[in-house]
C-alpha positions as CSV (number, residue, x, y, z in Angstrom):
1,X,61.7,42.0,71.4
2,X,59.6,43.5,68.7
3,X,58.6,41.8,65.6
4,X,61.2,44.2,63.6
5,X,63.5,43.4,65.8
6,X,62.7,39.3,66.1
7,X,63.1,39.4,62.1
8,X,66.6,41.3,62.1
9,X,67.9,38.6,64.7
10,X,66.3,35.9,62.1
11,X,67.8,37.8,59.0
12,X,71.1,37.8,60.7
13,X,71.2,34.6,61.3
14,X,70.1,33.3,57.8
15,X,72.9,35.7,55.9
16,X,75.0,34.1,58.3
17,X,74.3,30.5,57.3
18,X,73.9,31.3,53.8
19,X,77.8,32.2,54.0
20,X,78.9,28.7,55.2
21,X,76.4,27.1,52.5
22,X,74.7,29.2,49.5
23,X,72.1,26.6,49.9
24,X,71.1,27.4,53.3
25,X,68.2,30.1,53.0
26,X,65.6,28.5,56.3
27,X,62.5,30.1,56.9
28,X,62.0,31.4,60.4
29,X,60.4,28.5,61.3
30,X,62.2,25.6,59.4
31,X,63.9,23.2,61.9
32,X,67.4,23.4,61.0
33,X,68.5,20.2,62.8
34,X,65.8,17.6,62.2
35,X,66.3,18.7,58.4
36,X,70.0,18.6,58.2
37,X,70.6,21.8,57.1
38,X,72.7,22.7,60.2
39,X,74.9,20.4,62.2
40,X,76.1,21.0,65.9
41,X,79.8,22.4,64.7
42,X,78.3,24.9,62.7
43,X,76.2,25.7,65.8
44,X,79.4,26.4,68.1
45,X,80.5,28.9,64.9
46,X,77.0,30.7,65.1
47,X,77.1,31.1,69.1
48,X,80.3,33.1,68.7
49,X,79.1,34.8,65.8
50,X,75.7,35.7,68.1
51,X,77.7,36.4,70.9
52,X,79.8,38.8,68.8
53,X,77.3,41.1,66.5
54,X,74.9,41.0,70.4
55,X,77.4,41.3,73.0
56,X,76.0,38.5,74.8
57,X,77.7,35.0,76.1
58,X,75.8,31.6,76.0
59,X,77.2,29.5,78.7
60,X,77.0,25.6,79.6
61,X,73.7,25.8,80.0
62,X,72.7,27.3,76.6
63,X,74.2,24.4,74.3
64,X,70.5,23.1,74.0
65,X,70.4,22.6,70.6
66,X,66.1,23.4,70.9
67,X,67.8,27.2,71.3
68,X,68.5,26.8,67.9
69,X,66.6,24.7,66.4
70,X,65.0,27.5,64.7
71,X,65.7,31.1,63.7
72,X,62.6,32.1,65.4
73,X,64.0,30.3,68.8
74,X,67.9,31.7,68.0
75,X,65.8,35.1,67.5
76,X,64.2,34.4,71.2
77,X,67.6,33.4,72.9
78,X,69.3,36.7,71.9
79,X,66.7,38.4,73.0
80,X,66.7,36.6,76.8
81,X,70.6,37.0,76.8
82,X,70.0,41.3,76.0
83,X,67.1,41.1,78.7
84,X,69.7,39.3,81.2
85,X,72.6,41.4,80.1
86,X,70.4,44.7,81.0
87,X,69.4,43.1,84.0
88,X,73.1,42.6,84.9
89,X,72.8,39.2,85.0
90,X,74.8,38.6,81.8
């Protein structure tokens, strides 16, 4: 994943949050968690939103909530569901 393409996946995201809450506006490296500016249900909206605008699927073993703890580290699992995906294991 490119840097362009890192902060499209991160600019995404935040217009995303910022639709649920105004407020929300996290830097690429602002722990969304640990600050309590996302909870886990609005976690479970943004995977289907993800999995929707990248034609990827998160599975059992992607509800580690340090895949999202950041935009930067959502950026990074979209990019590893793609690179699985093209590899056909996605």
């Amino acid at each position: 994943m490119t840097d362009a393409e890192e902060e499209a996946v991160c600019q995404a995201v935040g217009t995303f949050l910022a639709q649920h809450d105004p407020a929300l506006r996290p830097a690429p490296d602002d722990e969304l968690f640990t600050s309590g500016l996302v909870n886990s249900l609005l976690v479970v909206e943004l995977m289907v939103f993800l999995e929707g605008r990248y034609a990827i699927r998160f599975g059992v073993d992607d509800l580690d909530l340090g895949n999202f703890a950041t935009l930067r580290r959502i950026a990074r699992a979209v990019n590893e569901k793609q690179a699985a995906v093209r590899a056909g294991r996605g």
